[in-house]
mmCIF file of the C-alpha atoms, coordinates in Angstrom:
data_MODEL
# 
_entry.id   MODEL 
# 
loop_
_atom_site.group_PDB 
_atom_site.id 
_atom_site.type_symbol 
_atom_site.label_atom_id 
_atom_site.label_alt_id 
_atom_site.label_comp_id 
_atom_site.label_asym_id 
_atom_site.label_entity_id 
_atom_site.label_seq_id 
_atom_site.pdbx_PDB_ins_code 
_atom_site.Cartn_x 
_atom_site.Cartn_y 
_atom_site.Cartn_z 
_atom_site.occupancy 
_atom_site.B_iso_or_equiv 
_atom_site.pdbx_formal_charge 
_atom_site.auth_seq_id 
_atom_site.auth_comp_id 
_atom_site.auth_asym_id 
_atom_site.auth_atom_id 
_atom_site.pdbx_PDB_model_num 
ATOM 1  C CA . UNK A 1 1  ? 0.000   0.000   0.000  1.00 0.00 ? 1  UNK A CA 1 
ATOM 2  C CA . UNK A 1 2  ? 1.874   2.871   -1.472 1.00 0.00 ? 2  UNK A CA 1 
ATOM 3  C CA . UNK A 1 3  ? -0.608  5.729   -1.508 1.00 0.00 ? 3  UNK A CA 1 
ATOM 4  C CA . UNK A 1 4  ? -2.732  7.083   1.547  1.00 0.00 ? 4  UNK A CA 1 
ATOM 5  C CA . UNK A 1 5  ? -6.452  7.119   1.297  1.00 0.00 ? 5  UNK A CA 1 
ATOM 6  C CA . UNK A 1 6  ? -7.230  10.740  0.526  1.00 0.00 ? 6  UNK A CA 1 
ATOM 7  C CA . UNK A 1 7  ? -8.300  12.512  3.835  1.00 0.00 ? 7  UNK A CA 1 
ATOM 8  C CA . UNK A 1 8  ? -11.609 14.517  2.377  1.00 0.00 ? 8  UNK A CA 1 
ATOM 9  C CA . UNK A 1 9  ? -13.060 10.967  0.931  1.00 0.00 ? 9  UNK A CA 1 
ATOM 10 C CA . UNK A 1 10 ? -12.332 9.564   4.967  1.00 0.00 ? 10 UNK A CA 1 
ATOM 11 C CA . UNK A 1 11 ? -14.010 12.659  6.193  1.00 0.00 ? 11 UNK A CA 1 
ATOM 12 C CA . UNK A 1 12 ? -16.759 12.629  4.155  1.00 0.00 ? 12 UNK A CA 1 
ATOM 13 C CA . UNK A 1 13 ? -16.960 8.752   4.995  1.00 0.00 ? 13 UNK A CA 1 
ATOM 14 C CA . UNK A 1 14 ? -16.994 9.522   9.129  1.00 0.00 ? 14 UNK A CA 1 
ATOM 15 C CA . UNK A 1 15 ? -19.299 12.527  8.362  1.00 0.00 ? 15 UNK A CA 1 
ATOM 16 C CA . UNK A 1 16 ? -21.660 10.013  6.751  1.00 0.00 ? 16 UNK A CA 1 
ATOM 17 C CA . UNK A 1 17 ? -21.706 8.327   10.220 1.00 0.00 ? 17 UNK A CA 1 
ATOM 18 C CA . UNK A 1 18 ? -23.423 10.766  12.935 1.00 0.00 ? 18 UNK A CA 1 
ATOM 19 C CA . UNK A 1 19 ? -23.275 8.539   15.788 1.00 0.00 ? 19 UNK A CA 1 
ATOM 20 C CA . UNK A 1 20 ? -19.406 8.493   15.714 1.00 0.00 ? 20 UNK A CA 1 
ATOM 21 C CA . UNK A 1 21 ? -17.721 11.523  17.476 1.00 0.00 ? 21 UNK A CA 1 
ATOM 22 C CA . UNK A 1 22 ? -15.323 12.811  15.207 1.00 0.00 ? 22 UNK A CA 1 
ATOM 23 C CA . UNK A 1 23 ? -12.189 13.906  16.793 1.00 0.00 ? 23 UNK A CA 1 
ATOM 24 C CA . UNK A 1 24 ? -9.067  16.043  15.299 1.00 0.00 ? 24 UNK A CA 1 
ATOM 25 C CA . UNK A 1 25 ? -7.241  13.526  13.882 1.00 0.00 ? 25 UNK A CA 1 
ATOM 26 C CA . UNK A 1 26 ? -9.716  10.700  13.209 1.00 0.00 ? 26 UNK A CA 1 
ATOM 27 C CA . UNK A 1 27 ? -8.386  10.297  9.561  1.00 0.00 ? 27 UNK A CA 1 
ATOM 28 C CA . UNK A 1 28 ? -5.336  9.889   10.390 1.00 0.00 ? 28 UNK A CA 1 
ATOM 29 C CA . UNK A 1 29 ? -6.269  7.135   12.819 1.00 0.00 ? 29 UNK A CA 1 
ATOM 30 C CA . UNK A 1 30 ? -8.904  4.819   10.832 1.00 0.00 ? 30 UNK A CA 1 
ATOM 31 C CA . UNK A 1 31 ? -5.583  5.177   8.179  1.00 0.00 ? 31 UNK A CA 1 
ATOM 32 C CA . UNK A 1 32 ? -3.577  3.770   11.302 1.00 0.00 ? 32 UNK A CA 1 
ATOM 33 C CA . UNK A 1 33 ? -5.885  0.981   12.143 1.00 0.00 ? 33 UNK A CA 1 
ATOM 34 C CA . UNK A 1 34 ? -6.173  0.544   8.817  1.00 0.00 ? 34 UNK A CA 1 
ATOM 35 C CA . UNK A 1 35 ? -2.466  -0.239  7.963  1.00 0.00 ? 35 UNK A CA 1 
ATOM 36 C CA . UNK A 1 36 ? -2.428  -2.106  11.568 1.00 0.00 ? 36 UNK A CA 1 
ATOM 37 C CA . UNK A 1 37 ? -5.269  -4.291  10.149 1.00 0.00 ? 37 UNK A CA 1 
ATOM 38 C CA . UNK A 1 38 ? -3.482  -4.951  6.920  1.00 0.00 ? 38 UNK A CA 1 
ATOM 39 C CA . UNK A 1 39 ? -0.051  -5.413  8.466  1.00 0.00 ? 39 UNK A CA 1 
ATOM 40 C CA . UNK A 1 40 ? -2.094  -8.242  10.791 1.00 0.00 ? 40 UNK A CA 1 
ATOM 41 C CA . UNK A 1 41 ? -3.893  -9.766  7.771  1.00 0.00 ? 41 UNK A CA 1 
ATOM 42 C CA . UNK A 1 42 ? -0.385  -10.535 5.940  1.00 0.00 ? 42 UNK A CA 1 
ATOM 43 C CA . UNK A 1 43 ? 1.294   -11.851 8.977  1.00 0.00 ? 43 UNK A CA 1 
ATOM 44 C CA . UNK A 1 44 ? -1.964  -13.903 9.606  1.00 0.00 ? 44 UNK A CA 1 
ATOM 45 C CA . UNK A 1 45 ? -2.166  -14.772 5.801  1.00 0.00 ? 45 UNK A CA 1 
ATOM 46 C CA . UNK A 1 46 ? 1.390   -16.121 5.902  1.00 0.00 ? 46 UNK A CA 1 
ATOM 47 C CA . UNK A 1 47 ? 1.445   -18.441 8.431  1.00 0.00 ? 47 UNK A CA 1 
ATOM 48 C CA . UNK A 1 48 ? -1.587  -19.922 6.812  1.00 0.00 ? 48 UNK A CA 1 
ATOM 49 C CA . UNK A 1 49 ? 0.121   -20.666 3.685  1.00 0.00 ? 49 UNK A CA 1 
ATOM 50 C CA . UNK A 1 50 ? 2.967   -22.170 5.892  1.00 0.00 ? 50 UNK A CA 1 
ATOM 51 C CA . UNK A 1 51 ? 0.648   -24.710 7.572  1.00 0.00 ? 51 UNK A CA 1 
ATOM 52 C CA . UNK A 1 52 ? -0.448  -25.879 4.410  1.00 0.00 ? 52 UNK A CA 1 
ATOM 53 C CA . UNK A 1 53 ? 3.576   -25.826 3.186  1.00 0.00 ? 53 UNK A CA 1 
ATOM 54 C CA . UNK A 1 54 ? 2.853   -23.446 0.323  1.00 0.00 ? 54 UNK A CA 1 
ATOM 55 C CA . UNK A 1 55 ? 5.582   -20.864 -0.454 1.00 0.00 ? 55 UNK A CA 1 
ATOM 56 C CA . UNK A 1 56 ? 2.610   -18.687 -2.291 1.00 0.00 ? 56 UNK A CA 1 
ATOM 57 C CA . UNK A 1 57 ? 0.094   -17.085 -0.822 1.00 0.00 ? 57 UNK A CA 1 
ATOM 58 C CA . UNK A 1 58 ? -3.006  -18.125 -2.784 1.00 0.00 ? 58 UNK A CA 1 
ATOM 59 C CA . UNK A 1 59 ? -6.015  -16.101 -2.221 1.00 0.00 ? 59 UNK A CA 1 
ATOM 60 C CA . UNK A 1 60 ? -7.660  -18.416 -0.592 1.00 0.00 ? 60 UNK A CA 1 
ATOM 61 C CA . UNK A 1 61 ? -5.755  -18.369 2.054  1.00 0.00 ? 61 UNK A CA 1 
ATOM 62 C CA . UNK A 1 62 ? -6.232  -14.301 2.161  1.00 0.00 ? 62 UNK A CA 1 
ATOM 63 C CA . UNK A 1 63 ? -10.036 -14.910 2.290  1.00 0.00 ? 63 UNK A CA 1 
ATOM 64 C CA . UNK A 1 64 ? -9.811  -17.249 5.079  1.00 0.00 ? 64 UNK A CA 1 
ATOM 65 C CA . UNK A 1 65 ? -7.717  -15.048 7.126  1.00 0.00 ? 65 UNK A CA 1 
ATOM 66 C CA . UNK A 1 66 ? -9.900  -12.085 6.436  1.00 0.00 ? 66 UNK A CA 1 
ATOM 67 C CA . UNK A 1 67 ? -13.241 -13.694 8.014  1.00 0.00 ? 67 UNK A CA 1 
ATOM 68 C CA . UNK A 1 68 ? -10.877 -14.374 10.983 1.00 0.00 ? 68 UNK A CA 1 
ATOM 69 C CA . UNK A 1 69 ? -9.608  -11.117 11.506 1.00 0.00 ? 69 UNK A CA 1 
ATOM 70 C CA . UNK A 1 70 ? -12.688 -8.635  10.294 1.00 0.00 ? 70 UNK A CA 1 
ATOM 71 C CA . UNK A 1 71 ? -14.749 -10.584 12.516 1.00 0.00 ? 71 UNK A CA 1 
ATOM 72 C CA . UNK A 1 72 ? -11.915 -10.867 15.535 1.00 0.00 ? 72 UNK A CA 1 
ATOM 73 C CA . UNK A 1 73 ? -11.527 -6.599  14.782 1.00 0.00 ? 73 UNK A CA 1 
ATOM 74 C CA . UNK A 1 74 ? -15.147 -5.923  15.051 1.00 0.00 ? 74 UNK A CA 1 
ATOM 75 C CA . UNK A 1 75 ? -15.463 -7.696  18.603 1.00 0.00 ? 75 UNK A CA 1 
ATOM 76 C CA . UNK A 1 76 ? -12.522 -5.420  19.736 1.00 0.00 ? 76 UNK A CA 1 
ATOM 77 C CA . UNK A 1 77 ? -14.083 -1.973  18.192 1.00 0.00 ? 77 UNK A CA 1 
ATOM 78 C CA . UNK A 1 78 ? -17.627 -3.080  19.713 1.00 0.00 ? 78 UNK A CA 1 
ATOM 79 C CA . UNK A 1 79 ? -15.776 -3.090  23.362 1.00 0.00 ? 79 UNK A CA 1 
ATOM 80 C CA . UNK A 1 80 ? -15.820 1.036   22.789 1.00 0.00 ? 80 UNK A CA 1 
ATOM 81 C CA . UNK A 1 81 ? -18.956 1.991   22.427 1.00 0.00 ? 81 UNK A CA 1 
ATOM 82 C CA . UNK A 1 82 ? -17.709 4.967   20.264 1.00 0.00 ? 82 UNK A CA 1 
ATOM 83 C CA . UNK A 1 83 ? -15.880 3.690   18.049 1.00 0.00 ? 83 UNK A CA 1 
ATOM 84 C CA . UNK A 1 84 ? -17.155 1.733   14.654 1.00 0.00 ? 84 UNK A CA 1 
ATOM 85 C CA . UNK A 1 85 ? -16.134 -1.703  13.163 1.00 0.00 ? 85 UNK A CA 1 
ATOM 86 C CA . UNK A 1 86 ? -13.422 -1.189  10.585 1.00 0.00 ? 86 UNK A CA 1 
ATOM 87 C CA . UNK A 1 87 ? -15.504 -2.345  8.028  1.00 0.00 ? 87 UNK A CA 1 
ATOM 88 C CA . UNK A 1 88 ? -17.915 1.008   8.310  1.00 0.00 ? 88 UNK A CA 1 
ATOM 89 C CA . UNK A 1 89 ? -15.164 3.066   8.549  1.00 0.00 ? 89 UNK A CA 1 
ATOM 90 C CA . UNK A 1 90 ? -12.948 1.766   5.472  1.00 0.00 ? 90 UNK A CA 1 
ATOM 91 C CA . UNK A 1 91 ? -16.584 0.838   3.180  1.00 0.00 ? 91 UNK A CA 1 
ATOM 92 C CA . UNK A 1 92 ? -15.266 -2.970  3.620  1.00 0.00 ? 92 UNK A CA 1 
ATOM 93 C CA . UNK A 1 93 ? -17.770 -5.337  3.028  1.00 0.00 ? 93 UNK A CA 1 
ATOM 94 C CA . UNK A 1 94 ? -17.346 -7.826  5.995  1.00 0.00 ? 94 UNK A CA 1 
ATOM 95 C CA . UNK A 1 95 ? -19.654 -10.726 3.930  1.00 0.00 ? 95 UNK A CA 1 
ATOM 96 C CA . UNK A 1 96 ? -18.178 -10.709 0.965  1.00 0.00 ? 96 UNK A CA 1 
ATOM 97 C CA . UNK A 1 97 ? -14.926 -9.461  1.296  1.00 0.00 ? 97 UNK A CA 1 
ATOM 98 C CA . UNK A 1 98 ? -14.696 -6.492  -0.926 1.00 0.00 ? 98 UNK A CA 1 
ATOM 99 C CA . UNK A 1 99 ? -13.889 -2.715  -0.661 1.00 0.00 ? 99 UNK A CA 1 
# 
């Protein structure tokens, strides 16, 4: 992930979303837990290919990570009763896997 999501298309995203205080520096923090998310997903990803002793990940193994860890992410931002799943914040789609 080279580029940075844009910050107005973030803010217009969390604006969209009126039952989420919006603080200073929110953008810069869903693109945090963003690259935290993705940075978990490829270590996660990895060893999965390594249990099946694959050198390549496959994307299978990407989508079976992904349930794992969308659904494991939402449980932690549903502690916080401010805060949103990543999935609302980054327009993932947690059922079918797609942005």
């Amino acid at each position: 992930m080279l580029k940075k999501a844009p910050k107005n298309f973030l803010k217009s995203v969390m604006k969209k979303k009126a039952h989420i205080r919006i603080g200073t520096n929110a953008d810069l923090m869903v693109q945090l837990s963003v690259l935290l998310f993705l940075r978990c997903l490829a270590e996660e990803t990895r060893a999965k290919a390594f249990e099946e002793k694959m050198a390549t990940i496959k994307a299978r193994h990407i989508k079976a990570v992904s349930k794992v860890e969308l659904y494991r992410c939402s449980a932690t931002f549903h502690k916080c009763k401010t805060a949103a799943p990543l999935w609302e914040l980054t327009a993932l789609d947690p059922v079918n896997n797609t942005v």
